[in-house]
Every structure is written in C-alpha cells, then in structure tokens.
mmCIF file of the N, C-alpha and C atoms, coordinates in Angstrom:
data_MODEL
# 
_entry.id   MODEL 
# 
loop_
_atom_site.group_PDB 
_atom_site.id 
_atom_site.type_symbol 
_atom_site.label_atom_id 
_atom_site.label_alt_id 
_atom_site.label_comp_id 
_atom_site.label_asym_id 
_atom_site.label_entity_id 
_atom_site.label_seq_id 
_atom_site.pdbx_PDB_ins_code 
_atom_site.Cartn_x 
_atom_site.Cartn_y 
_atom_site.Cartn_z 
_atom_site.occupancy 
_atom_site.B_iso_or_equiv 
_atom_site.pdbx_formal_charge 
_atom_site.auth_seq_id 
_atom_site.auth_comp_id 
_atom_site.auth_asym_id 
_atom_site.auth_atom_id 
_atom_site.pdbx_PDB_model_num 
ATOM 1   N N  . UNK A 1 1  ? -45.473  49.092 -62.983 1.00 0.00 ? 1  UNK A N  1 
ATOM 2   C CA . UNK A 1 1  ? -45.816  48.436 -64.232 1.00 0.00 ? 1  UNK A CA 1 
ATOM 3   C C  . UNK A 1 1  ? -46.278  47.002 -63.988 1.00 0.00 ? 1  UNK A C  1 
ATOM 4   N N  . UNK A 1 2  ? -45.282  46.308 -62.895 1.00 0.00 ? 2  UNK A N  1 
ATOM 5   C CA . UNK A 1 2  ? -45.998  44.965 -62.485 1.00 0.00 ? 2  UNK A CA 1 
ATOM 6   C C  . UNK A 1 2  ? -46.780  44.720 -62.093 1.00 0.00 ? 2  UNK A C  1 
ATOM 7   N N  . UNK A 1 3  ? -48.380  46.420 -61.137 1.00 0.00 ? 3  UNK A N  1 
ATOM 8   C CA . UNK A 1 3  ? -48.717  46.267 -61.127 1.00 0.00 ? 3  UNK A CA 1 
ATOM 9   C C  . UNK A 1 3  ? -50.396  45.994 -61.949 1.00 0.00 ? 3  UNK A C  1 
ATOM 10  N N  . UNK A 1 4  ? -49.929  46.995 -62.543 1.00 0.00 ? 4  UNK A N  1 
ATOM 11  C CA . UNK A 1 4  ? -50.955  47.379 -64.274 1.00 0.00 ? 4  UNK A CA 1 
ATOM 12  C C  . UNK A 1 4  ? -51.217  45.708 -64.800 1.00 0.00 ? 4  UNK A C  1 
ATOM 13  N N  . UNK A 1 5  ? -50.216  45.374 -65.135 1.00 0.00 ? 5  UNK A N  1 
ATOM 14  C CA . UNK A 1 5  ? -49.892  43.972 -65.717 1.00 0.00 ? 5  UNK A CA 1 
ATOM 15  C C  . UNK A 1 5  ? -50.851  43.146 -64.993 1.00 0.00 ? 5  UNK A C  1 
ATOM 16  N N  . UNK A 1 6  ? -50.824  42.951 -63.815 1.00 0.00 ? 6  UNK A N  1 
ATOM 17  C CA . UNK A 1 6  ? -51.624  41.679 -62.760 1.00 0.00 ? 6  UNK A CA 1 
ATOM 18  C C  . UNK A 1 6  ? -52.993  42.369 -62.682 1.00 0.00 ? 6  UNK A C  1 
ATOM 19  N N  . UNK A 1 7  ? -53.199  43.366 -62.810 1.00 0.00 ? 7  UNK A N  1 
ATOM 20  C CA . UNK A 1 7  ? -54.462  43.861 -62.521 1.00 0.00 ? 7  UNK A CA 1 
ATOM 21  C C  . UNK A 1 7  ? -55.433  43.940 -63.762 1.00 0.00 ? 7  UNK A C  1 
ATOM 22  N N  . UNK A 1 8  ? -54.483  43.701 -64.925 1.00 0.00 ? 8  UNK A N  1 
ATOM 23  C CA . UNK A 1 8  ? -55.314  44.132 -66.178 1.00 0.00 ? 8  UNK A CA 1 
ATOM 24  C C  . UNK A 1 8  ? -55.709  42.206 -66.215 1.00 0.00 ? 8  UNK A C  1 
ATOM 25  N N  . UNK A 1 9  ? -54.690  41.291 -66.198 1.00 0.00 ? 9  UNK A N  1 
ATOM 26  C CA . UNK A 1 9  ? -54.863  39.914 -66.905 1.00 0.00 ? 9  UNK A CA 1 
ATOM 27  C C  . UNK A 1 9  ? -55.303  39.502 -65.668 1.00 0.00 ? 9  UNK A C  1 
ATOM 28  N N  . UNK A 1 10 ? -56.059  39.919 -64.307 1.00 0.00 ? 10 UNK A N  1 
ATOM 29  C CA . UNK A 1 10 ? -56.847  39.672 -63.022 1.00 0.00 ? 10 UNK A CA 1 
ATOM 30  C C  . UNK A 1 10 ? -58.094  40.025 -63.749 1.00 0.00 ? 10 UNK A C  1 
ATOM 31  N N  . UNK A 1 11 ? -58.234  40.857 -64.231 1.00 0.00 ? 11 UNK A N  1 
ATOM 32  C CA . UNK A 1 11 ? -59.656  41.494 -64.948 1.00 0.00 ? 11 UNK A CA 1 
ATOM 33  C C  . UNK A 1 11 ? -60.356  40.481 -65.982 1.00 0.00 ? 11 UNK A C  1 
ATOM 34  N N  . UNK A 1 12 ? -59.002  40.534 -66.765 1.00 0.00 ? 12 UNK A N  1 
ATOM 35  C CA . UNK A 1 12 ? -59.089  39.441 -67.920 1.00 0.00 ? 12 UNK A CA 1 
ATOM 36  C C  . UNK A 1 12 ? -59.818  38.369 -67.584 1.00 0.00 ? 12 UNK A C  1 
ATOM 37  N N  . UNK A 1 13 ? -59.529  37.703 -67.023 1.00 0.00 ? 13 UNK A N  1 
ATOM 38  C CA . UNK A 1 13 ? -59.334  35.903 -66.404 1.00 0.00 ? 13 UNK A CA 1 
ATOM 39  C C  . UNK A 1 13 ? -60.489  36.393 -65.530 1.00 0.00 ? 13 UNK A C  1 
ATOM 40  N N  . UNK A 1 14 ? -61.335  37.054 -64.791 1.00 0.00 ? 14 UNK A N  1 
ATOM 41  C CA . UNK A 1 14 ? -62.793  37.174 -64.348 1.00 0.00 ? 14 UNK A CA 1 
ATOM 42  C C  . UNK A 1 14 ? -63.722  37.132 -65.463 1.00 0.00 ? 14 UNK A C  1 
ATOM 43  N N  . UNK A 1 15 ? -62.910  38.119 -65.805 1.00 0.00 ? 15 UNK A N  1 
ATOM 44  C CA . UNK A 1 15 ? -63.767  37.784 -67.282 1.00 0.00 ? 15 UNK A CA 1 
ATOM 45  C C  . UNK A 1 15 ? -64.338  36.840 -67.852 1.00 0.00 ? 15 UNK A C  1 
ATOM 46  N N  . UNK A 1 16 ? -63.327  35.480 -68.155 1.00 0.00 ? 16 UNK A N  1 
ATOM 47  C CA . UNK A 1 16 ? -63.346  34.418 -68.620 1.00 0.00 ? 16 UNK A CA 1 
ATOM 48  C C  . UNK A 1 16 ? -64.002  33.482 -67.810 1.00 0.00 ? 16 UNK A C  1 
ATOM 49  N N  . UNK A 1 17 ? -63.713  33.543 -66.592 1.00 0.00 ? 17 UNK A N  1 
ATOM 50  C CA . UNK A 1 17 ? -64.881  32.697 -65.631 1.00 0.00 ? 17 UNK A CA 1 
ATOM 51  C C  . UNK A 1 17 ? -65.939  32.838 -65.542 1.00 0.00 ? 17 UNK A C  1 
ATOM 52  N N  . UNK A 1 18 ? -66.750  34.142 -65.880 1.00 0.00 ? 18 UNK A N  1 
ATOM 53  C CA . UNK A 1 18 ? -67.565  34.858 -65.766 1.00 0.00 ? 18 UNK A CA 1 
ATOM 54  C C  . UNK A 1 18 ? -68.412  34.003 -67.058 1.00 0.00 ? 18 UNK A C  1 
ATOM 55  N N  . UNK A 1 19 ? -67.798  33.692 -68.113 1.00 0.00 ? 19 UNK A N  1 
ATOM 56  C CA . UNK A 1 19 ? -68.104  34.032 -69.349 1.00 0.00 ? 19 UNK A CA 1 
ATOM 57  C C  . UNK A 1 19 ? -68.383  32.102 -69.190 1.00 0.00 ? 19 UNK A C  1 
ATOM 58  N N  . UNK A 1 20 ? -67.143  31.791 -68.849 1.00 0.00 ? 20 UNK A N  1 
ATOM 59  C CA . UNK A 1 20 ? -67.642  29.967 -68.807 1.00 0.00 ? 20 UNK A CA 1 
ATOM 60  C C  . UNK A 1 20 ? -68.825  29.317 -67.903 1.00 0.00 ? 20 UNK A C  1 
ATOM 61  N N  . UNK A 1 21 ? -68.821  30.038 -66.627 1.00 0.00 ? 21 UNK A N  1 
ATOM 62  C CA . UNK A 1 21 ? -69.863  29.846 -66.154 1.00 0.00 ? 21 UNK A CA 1 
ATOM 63  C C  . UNK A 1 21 ? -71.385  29.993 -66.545 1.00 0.00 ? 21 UNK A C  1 
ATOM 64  N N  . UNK A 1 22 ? -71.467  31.399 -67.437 1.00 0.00 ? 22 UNK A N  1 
ATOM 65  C CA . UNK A 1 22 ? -72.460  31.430 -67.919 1.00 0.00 ? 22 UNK A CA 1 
ATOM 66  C C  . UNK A 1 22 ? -72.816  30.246 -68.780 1.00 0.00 ? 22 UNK A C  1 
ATOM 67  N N  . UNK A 1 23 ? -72.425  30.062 -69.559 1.00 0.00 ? 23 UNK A N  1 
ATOM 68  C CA . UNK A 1 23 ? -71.870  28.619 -70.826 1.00 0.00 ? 23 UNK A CA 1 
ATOM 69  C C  . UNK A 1 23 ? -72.296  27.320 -69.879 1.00 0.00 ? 23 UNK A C  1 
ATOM 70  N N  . UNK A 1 24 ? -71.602  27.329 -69.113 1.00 0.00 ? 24 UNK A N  1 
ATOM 71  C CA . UNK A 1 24 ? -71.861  25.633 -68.512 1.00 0.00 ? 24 UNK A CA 1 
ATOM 72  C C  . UNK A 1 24 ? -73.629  26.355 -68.000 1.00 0.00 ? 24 UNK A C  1 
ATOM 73  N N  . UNK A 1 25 ? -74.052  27.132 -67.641 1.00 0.00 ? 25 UNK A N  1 
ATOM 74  C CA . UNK A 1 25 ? -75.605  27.370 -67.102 1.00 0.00 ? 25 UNK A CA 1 
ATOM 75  C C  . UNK A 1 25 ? -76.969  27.371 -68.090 1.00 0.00 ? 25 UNK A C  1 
ATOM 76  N N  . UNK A 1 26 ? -75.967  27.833 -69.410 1.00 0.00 ? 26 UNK A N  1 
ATOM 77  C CA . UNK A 1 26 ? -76.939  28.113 -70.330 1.00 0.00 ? 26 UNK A CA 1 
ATOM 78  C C  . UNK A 1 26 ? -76.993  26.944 -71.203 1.00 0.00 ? 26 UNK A C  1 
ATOM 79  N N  . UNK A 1 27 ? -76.141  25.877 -71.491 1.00 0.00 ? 27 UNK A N  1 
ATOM 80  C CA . UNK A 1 27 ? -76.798  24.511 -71.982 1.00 0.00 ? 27 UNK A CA 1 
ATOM 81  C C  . UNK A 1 27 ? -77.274  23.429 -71.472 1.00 0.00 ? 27 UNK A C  1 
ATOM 82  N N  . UNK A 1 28 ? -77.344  23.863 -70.070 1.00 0.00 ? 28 UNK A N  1 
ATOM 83  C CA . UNK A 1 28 ? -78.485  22.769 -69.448 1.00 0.00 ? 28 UNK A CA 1 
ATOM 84  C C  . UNK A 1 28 ? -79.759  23.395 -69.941 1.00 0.00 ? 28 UNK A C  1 
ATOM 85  N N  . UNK A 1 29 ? -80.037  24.907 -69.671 1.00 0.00 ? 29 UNK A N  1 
ATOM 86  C CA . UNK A 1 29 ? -81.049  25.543 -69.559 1.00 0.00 ? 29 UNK A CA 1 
ATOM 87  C C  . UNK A 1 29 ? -81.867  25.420 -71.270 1.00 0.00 ? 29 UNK A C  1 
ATOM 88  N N  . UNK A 1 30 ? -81.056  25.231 -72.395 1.00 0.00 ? 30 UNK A N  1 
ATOM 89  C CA . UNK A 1 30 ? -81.357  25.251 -73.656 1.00 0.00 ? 30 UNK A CA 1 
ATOM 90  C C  . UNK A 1 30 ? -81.762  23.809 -74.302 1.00 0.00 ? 30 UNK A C  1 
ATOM 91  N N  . UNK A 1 31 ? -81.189  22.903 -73.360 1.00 0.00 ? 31 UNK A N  1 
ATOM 92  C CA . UNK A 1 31 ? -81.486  21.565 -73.062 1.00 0.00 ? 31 UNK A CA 1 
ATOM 93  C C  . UNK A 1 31 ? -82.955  21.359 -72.835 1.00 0.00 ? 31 UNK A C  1 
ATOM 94  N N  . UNK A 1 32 ? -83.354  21.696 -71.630 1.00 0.00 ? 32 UNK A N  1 
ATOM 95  C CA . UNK A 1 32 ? -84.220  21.224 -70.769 1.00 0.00 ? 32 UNK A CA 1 
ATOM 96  C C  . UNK A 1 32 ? -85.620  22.116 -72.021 1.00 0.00 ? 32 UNK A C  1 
ATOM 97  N N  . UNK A 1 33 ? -85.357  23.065 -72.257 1.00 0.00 ? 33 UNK A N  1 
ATOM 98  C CA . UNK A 1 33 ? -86.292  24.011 -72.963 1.00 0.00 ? 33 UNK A CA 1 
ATOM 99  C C  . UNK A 1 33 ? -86.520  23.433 -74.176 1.00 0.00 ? 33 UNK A C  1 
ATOM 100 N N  . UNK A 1 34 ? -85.641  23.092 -74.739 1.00 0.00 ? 34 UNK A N  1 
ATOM 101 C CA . UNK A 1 34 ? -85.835  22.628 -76.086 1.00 0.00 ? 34 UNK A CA 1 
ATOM 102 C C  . UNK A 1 34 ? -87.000  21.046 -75.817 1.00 0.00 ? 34 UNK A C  1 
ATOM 103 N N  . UNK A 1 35 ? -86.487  20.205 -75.144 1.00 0.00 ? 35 UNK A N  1 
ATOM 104 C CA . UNK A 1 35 ? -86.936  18.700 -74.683 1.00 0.00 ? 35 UNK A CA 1 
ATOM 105 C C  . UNK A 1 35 ? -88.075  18.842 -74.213 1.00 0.00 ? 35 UNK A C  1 
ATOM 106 N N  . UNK A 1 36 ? -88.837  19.835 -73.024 1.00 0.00 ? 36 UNK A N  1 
ATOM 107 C CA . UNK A 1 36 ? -89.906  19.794 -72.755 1.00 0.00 ? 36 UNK A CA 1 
ATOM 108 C C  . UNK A 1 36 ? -91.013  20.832 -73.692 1.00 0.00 ? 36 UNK A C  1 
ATOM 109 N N  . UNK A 1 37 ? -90.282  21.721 -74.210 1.00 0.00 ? 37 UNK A N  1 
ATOM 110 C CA . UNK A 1 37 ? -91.326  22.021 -74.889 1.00 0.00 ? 37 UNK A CA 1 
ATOM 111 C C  . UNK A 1 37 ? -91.674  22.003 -76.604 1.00 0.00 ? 37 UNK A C  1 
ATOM 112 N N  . UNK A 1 38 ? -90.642  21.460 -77.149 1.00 0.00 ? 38 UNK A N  1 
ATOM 113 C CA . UNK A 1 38 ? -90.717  21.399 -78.346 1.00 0.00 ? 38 UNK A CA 1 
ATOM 114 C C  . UNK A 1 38 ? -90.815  19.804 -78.736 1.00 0.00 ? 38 UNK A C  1 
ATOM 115 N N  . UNK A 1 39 ? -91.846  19.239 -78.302 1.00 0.00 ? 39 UNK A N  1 
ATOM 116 C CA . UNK A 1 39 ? -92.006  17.993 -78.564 1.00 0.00 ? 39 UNK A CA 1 
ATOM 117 C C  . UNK A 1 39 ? -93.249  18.193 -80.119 1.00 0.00 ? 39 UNK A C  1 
ATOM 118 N N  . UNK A 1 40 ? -93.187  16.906 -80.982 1.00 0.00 ? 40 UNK A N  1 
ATOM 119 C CA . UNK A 1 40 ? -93.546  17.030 -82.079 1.00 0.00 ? 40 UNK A CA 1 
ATOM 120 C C  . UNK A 1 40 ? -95.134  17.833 -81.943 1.00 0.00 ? 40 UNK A C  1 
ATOM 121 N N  . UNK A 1 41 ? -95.578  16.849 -80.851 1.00 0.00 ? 41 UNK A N  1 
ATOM 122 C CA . UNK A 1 41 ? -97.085  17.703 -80.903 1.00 0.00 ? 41 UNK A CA 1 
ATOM 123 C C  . UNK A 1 41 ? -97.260  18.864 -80.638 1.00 0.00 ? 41 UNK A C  1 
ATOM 124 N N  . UNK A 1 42 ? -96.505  19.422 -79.779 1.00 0.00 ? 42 UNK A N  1 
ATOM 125 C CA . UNK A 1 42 ? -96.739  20.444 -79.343 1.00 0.00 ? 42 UNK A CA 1 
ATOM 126 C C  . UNK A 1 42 ? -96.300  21.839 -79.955 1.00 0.00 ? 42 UNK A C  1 
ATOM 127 N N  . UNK A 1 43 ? -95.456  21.248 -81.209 1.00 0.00 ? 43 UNK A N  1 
ATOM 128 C CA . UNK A 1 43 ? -95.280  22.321 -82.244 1.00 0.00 ? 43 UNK A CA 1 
ATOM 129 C C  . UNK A 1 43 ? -96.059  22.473 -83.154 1.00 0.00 ? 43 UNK A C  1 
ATOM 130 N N  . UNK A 1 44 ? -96.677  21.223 -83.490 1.00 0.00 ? 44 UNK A N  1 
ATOM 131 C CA . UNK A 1 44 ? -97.802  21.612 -84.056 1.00 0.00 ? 44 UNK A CA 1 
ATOM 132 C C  . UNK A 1 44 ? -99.209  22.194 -83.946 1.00 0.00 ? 44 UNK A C  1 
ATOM 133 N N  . UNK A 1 45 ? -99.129  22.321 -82.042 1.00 0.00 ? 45 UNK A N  1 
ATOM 134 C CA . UNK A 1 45 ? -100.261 22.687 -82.047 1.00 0.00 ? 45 UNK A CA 1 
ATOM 135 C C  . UNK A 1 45 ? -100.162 23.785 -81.574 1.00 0.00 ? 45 UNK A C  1 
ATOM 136 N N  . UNK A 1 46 ? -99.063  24.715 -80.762 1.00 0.00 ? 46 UNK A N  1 
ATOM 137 C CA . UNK A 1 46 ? -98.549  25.789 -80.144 1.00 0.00 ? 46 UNK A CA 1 
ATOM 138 C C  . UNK A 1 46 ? -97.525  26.625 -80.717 1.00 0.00 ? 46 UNK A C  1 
ATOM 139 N N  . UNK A 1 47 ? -96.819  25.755 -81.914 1.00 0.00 ? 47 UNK A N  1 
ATOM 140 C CA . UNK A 1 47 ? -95.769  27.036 -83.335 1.00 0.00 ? 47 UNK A CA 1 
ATOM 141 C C  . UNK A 1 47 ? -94.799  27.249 -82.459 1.00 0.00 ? 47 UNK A C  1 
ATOM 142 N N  . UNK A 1 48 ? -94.427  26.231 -81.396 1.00 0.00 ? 48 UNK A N  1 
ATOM 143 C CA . UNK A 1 48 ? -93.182  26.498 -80.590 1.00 0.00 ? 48 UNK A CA 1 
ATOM 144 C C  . UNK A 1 48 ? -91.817  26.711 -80.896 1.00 0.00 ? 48 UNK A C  1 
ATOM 145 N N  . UNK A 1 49 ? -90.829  27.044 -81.143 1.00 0.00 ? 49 UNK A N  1 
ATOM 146 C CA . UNK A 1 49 ? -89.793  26.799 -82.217 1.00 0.00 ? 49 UNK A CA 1 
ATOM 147 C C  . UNK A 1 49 ? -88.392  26.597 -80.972 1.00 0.00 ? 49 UNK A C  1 
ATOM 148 N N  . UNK A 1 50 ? -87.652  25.533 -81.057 1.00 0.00 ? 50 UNK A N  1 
ATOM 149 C CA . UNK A 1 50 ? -86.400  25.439 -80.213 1.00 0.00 ? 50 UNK A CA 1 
ATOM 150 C C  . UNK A 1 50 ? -85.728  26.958 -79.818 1.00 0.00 ? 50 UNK A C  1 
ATOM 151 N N  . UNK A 1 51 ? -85.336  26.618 -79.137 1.00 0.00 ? 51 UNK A N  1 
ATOM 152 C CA . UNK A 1 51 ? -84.246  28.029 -78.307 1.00 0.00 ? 51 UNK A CA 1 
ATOM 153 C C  . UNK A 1 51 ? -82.899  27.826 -78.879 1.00 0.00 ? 51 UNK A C  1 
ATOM 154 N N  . UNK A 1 52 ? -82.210  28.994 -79.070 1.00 0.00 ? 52 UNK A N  1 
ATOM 155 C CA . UNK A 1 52 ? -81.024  28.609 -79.271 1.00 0.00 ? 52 UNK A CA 1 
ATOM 156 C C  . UNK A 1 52 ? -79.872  29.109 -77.700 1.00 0.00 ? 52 UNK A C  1 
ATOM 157 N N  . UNK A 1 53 ? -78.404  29.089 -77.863 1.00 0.00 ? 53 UNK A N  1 
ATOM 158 C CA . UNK A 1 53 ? -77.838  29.441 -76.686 1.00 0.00 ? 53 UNK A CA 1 
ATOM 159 C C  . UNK A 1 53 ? -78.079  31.027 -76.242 1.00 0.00 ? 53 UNK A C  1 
ATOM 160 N N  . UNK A 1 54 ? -78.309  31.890 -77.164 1.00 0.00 ? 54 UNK A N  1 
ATOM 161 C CA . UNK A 1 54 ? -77.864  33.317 -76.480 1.00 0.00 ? 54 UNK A CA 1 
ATOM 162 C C  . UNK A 1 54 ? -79.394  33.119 -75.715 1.00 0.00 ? 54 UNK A C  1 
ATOM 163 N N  . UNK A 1 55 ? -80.668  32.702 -76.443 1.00 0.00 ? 55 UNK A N  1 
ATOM 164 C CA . UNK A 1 55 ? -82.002  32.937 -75.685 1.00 0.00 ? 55 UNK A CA 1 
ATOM 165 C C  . UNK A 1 55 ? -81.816  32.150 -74.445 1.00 0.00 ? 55 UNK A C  1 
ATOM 166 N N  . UNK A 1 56 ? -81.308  31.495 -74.253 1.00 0.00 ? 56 UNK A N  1 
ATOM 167 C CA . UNK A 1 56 ? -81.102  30.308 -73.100 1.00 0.00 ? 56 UNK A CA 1 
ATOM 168 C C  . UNK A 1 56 ? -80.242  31.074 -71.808 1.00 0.00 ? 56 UNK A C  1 
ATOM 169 N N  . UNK A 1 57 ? -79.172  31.969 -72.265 1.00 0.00 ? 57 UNK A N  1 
ATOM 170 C CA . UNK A 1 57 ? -78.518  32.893 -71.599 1.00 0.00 ? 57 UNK A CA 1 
ATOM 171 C C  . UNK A 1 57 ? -79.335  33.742 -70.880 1.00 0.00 ? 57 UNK A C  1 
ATOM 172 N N  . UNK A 1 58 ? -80.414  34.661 -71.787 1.00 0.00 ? 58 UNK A N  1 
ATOM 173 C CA . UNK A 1 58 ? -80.814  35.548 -71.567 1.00 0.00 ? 58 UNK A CA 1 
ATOM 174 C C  . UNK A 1 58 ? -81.897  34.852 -70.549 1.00 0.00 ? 58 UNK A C  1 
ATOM 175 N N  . UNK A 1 59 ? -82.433  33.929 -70.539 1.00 0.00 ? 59 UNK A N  1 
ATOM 176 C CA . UNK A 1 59 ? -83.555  32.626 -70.001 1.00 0.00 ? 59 UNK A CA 1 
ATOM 177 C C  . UNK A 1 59 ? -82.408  32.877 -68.581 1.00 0.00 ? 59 UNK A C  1 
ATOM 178 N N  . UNK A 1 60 ? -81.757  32.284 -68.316 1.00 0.00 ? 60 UNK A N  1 
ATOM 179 C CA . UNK A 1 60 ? -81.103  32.390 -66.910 1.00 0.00 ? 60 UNK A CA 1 
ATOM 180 C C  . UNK A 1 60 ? -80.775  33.523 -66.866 1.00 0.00 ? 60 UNK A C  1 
ATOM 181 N N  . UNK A 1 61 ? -80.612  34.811 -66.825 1.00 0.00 ? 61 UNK A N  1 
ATOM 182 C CA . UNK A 1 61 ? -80.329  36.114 -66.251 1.00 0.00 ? 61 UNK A CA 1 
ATOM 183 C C  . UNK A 1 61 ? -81.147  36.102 -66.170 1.00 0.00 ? 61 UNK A C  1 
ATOM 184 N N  . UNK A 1 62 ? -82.637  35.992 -66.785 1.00 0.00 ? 62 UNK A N  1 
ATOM 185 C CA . UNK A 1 62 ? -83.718  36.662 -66.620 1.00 0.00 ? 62 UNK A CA 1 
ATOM 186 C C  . UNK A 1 62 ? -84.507  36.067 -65.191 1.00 0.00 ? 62 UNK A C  1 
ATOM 187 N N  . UNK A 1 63 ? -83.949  34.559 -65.405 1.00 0.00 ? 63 UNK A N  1 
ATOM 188 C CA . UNK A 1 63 ? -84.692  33.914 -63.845 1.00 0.00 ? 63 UNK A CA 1 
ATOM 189 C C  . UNK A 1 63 ? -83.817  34.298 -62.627 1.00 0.00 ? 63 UNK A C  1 
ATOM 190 N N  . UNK A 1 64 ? -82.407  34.338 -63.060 1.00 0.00 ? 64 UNK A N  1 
ATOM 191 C CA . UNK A 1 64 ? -81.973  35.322 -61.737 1.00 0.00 ? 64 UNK A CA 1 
ATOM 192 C C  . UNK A 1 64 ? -82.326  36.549 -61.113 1.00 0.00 ? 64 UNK A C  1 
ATOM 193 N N  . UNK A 1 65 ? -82.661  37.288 -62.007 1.00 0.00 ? 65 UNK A N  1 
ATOM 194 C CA . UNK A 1 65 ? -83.212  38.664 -61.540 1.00 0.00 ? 65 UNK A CA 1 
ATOM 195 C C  . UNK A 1 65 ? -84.004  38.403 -60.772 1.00 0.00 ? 65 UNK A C  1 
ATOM 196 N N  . UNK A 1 66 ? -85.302  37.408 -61.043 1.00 0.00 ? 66 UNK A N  1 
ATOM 197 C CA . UNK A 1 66 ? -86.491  37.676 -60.841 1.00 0.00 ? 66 UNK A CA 1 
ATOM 198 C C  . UNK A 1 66 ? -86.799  36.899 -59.682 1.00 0.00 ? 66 UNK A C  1 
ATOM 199 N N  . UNK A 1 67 ? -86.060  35.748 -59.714 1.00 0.00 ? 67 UNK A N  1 
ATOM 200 C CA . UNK A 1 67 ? -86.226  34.802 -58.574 1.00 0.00 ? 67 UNK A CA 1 
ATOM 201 C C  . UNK A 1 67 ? -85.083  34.737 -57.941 1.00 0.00 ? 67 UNK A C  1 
ATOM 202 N N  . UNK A 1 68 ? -84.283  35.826 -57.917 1.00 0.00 ? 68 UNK A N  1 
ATOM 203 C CA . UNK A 1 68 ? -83.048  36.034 -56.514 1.00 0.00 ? 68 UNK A CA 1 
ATOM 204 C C  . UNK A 1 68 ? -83.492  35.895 -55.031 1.00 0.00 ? 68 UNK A C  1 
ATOM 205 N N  . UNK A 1 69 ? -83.192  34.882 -54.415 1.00 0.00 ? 69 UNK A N  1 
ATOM 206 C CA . UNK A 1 69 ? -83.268  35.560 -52.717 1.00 0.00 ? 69 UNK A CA 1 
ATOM 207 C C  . UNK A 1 69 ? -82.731  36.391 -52.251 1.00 0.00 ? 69 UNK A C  1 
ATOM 208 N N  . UNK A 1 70 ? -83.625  37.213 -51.744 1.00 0.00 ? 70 UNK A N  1 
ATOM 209 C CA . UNK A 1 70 ? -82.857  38.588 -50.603 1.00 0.00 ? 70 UNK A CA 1 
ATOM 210 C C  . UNK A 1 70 ? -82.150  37.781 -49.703 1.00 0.00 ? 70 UNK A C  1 
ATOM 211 N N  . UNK A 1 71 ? -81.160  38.544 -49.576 1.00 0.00 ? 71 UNK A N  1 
ATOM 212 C CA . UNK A 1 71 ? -80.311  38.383 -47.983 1.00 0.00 ? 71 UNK A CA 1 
ATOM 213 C C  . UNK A 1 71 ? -79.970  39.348 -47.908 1.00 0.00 ? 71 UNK A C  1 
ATOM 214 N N  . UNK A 1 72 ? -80.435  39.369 -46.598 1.00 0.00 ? 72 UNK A N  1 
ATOM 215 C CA . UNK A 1 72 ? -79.739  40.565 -45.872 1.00 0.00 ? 72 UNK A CA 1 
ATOM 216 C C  . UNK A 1 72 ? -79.734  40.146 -44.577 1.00 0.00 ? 72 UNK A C  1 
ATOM 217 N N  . UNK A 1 73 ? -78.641  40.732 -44.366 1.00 0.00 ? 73 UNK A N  1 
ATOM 218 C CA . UNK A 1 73 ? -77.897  40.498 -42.485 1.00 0.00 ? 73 UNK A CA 1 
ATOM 219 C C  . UNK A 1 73 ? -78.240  41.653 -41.279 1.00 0.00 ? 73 UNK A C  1 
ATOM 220 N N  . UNK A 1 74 ? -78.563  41.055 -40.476 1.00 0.00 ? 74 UNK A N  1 
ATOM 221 C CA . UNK A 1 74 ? -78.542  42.141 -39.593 1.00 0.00 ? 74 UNK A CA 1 
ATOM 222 C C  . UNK A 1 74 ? -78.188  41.934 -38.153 1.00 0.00 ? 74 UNK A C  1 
ATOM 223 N N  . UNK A 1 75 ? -76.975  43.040 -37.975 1.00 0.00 ? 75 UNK A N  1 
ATOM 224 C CA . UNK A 1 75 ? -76.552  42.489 -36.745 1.00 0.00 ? 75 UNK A CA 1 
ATOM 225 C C  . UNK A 1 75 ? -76.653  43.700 -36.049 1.00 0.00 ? 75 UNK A C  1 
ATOM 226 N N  . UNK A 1 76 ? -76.715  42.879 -34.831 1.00 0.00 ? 76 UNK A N  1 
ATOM 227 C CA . UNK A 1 76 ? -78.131  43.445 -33.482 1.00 0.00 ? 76 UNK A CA 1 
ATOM 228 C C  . UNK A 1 76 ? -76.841  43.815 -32.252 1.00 0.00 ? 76 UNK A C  1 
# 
C-alpha cells in the first residue's frame, strides 16, 4: 500500500513540474510575440491580434517538435 501511495503522488508531482515548466516557457514566449508583432502599425496594416497563453503553449511545443536536435549515440 506504501507502495501505490509513493508511486501515485511520484506521478502526481511530475505532473506538476511538467505543468510549471511549461508556464514559466510559455510567458516569455507570449511576451516576446505579443511585443514584436503586435505593434500599433502593424495591426493596422497586417489585422494581427495578441496571443494569448494556451496559443503561446501550443507556439513552444510546436517549435520543439520541429526544431528538436537529433541525438543519437553511437558506440563503436
């Protein structure tokens, strides 16, 4: 039972790191997006509209996927 217990609130608590990390990644990223591209002119001339956090989320998974470095090891 003690071990169910540590393994379920081990799960938990990844969870939660998982979840803050994303958070601290995604308001720089909603930051920087909003500031460079939604400047006055450029909404008026491009209908740009600010990002909010979940698009900013989805904005970093999406650049991870895409711009991951391979590694791979190979031993000889």
């Amino acid at each position: 039972m003690e071990t169910l217990f540590k393994l379920v609130f081990g799960g938990i608590f990844v969870i939660v790191v998982v979840a803050l990390v994303a958070a601290i990644g995604a308001y720089p990223t909603k930051w920087l997006v909003n500031y460079v591209f939604t400047d006055s002119v450029r909404v008026s001339l491009f209908g740009v509209a600010q990002i909010g956090f979940w698009r900013a989320l989805a904005l970093n998974f999406l650049c991870g996927i895409l711009f991951k470095g391979s590694t791979s090891t190979s031993s000889k």
